[in-house]
N, C-alpha and C positions, 0 to 999 in steps of 0.2 A: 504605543502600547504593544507588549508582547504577549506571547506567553505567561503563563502566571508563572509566578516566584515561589521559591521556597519560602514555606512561613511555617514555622511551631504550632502545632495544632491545636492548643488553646488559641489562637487569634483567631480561626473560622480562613473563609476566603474572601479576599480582597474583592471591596467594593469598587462600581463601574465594570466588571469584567462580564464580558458574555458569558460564561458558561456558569453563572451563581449555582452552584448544585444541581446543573442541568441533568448531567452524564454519571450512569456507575460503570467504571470499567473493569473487568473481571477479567485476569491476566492466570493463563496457566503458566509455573515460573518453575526453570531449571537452575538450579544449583548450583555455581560456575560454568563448567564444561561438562556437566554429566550428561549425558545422553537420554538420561532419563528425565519425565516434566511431570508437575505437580501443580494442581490449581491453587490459586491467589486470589483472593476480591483485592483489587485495587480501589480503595477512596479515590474522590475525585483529586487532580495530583498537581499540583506546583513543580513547573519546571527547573531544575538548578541551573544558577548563572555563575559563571566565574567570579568569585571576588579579585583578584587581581590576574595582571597579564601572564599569561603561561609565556618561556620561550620557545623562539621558535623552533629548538631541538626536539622539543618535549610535545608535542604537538603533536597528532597522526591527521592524515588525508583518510576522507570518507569517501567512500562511491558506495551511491544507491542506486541498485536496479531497478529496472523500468518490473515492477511488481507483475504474477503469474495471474492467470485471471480460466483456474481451472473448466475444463471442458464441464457442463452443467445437466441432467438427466433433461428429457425432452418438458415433462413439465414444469421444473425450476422456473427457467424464468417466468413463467406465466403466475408461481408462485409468488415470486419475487416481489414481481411488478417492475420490471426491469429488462430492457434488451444486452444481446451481446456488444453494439455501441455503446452503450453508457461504461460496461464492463471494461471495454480496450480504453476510453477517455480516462476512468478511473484509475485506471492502471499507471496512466501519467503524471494523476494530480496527487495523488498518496504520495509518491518518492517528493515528489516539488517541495510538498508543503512540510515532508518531513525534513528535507534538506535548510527549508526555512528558520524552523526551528532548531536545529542542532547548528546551525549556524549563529544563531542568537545569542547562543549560550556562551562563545564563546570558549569552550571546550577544547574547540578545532580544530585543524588545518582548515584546507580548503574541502569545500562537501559540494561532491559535483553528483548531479544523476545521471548514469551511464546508460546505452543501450543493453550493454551482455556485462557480463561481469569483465573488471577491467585488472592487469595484474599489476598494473601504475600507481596503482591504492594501494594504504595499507592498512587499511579495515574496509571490508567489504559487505553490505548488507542487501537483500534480498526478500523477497516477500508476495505472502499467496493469498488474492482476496479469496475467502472462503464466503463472506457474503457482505451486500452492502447495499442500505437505502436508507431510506428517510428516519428509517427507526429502532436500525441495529446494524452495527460493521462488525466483522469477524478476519479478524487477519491473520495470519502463520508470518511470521518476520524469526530472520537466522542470520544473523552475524558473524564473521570468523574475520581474523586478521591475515595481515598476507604468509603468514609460516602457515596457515591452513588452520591454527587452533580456531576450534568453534567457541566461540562468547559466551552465546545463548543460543537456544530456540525456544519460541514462545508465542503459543494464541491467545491473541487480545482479543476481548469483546469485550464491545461497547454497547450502549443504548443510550438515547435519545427522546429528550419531548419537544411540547412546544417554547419553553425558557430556552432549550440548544441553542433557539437561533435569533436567537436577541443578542444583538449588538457585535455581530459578524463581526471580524476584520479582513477584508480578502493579504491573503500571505504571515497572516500573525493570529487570527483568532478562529479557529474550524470549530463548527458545533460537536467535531470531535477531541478539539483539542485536547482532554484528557488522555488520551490513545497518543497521543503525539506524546506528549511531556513523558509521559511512561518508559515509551520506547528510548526516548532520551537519557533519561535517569539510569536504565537499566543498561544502557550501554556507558555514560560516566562510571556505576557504580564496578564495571570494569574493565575500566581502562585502572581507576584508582586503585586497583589490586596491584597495579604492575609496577614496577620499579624504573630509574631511567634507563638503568641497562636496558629492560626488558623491551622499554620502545624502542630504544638503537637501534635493539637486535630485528624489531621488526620494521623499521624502515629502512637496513640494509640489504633487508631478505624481497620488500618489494621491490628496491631497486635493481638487484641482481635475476630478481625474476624474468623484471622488461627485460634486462638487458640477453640474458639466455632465450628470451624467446625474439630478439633482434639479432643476435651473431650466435647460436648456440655451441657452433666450434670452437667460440672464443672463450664463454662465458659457463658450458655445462657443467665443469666439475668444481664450479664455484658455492653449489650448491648440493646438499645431499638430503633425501627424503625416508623417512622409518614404514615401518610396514599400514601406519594408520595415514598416512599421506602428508606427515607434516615438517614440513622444512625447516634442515637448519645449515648454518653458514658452514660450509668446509673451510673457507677462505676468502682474502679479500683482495681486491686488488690496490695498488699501491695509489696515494690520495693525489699524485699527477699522471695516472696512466690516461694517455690519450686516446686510447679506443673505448675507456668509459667515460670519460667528457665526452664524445662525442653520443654518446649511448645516450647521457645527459641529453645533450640537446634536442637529440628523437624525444625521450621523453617529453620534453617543453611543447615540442612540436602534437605531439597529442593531448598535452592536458589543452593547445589552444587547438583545438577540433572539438574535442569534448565541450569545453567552454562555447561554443558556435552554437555546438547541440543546445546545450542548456539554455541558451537562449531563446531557441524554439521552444522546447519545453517552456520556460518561464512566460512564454507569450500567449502560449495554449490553454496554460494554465489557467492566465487572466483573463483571456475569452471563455473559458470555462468556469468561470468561478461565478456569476449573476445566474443563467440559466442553471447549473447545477443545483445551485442552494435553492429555487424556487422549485425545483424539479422536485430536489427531496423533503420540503414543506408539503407540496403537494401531494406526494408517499405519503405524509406523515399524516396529513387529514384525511386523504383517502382510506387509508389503513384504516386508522380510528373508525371511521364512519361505515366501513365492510365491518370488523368487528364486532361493534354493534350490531347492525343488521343480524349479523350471526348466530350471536347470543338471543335476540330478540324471534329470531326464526327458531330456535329449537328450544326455547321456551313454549311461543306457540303451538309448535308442533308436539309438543308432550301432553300441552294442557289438551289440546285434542286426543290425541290419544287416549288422553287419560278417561274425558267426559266422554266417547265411545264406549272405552269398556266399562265405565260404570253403569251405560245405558243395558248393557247387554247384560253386564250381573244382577242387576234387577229385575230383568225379565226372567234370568233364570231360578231368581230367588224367587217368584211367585209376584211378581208388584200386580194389583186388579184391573181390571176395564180401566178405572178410574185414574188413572196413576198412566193412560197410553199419552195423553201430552205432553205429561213430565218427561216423559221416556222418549218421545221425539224431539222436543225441546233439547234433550240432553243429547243428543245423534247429529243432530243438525250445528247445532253450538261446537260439538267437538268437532263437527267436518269442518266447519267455517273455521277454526281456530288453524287448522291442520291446512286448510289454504291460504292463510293468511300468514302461516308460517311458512310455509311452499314460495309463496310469493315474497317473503323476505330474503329467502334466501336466491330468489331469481337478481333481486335487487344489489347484492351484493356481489353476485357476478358481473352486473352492471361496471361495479366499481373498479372489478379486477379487471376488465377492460377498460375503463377507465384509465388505468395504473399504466395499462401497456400502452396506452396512446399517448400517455403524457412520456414514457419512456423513447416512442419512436420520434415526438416532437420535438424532444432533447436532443438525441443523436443527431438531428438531422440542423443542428443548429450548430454543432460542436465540427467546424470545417479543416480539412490540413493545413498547414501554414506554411509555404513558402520559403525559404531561408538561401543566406548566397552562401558561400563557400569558396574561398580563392576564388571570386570570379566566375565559379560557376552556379548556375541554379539547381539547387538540392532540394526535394521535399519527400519529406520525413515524415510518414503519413502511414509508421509500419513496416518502413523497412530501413527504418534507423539502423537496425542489425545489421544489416547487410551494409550501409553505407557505413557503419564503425570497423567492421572484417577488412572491406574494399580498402581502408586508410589505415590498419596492423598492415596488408599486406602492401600499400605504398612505403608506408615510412622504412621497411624490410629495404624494398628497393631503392628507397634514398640512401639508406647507409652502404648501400652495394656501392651504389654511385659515386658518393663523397670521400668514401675511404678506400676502397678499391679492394676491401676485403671480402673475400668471398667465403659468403655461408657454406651450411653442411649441404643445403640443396639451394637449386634457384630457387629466388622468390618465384609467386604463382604470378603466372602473368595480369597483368592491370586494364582493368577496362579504363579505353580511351575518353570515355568521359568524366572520369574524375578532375577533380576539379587543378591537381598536379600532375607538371610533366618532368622526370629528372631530367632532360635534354632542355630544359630553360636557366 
């Protein structure tokens, strides 16, 4: 079982699926490439699948980046219910699980999650949690292909109950899944705007990117950029030039680094995926049950208020002797209600600590993962970045090496412990 399917919207949604009407997702939607955005209610949304095999020309590579997980005011997360660990974990399972699904679909090329953005792709997508727990996600997600044109940009928000999280699938069914199929649809729905040329044109243009940022003496004026930043082909080189077959095989040699990575990720993900989803049940009842309290505290709190001053308008109004135990009755009643509302609302700070202990129990579950690398041991724990830099700036010096062509500058020198030596 995947994702759900495109259905005509007289048939409803597909029975046995976890999310029956769970989620509404509310999509602000730009307009091709315009700069400008516009809000959308998204229904809940059926993923599209290929009806038959695309080939393999017609195809683009996806790189999803490891999602931005914006700096938060000092009380956010206490608002939240949620630490800055869950936020950096988050940050890895959003790109996975989107990666999952656009892979399903069959759409594709190959959809890898990258540390930084990568210029080896030729659609690139990228994305900001603006917020995210047990009971609403808010995302900023921007897509552009490798000439630089922007796709979309677009905030999704979602919500969630208790139906979200019936009949999970970990890697196929998120209590978000509608936020996924969206983002999916919204990037087919333009790709299918573009013509074959139009993809050629843009998997000539990420290829000659690698390759200018591998030999740029060889490769700079292969390419030329307009004053809004977006590339296009000056020229090409000829379909046996041997300095970009070899350019080629740099490339191969990073999509299989990348590919390493992604296995980390994919493992982090699945040790992530059982404490996550109970993490954000437990949001999700916490929540519920501060809310209440909430309501229920400033209810109290008014009806006291309220039988206060009714006690004191009557005094002023003339009430007699007779009428002084109704009138304390009514003083006392209103304080009591007014501490009873005081005291629900102590209760519900309870809860928002509550929130925050179950958020540091979560982090402290969610461990780095190890991974080899040529032989050597890597871990990825955060500074995936830097170990993806360290290997742009290897493969630079393997092509030094292998071809004996010298760049516009040396490579920057290589820390010794990566995991390749070009003297092997």
């Amino acid at each position: 079982m995947g994702p759900r399917r495109e259905q005509p919207p007289s048939t409803g949604r597909l029975p046995g699926l976890g999310l029956l009407g769970c989620c509404l997702v509310v999509a602000t939607v730009m307009a091709g490439c315009s700069p400008g955005m516009s809000n959308e209610t998204v229904k809940p949304t059926y993923v599209i699948y290929a009806q038959k095999q695309i080939p393999e020309g017609q195809l683009l590579d996806v790189g999803i980046q490891i999602f931005e997980t914006p700096e938060t005011d000092a009380g956010d997360p206490e608002d939240q219910g949620y630490n800055p660990e869950i936020k950096e974990a988050e940050s890895h399972y959003i790109p996975v699980h989107l990666k999952n699904t656009l892979q399903m679909t069959g759409h594709w090329g190959a959809v890898r999650v990258t540390p930084v953005k990568a210029d080896s792709v030729d659609v690139s997508v990228k994305g900001e949690i603006v917020e995210s727990n047990g009971s609403r996600l808010v995302v900023q997600v921007e897509v552009e292909d490798a000439s630089g044109a922007r796709w979309f940009s677009r905030e999704y928000e979602a919500e969630a109950n208790d139906a979200s999280y019936v009949d999970n699938i970990k890697g196929l069914e998120d209590p978000y899944q509608d936020f996924y199929n969206a983002v999916s649809n919204d990037m087919l729905g333009h790709k299918q705007r573009l013509n074959p040329a139009d993809i050629r044109n843009i998997r000539r243009i990420s290829q000659l990117k690698f390759a200018t940022d591998v030999a740029p003496d060889k490769f700079k004026d292969y390419l030329r950029q307009n004053g809004q930043g977006v590339y296009a082909v000056s020229r090409l080189p000829s379909d046996d030039d041997p300095m970009m077959q070899r350019v080629l095989r740099v490339r191969e040699r990073e999509y299989m680094f990348i590919d390493t990575v992604n296995e980390y990720y994919s493992d982090f993900y699945d040790e992530m995926w059982e404490p996550y989803r109970n993490w954000r049940i437990s949001y999700l009842e916490e929540d519920k049950a501060k809310r209440e309290l909430e309501r229920k505290a400033t209810t109290r709190k008014l009806l006291g208020v309220a039988a206060i001053a009714a006690a004191i308008a009557y005094e002023v109004l003339g009430g007699d002797s007779r009428s002084t135990t109704l009138r304390d009755v009514m003083v006392l009643g209103g304080a009591y209600s007014f501490k009873t509302g005081m005291d629900a609302s102590s209760d519900a700070r309870i809860h928002a600590d509550a929130l925050r202990e179950l958020g540091e129990s979560f982090g402290t579950e969610i461990a780095p993962v190890v991974m080899e690398v040529e032989g050597q041991t890597v871990e990825l724990d955060g500074s995936a970045q830097e170990q993806y830099q360290q290997w742009r700036r290897l493969l630079r010096e393997m092509f030094v090496v292998e071809t004996g062509f010298t760049a516009g500058s040396e490579p920057p020198e290589v820390p010794s412990t990566l995991p390749y030596s070009p003297s092997r």
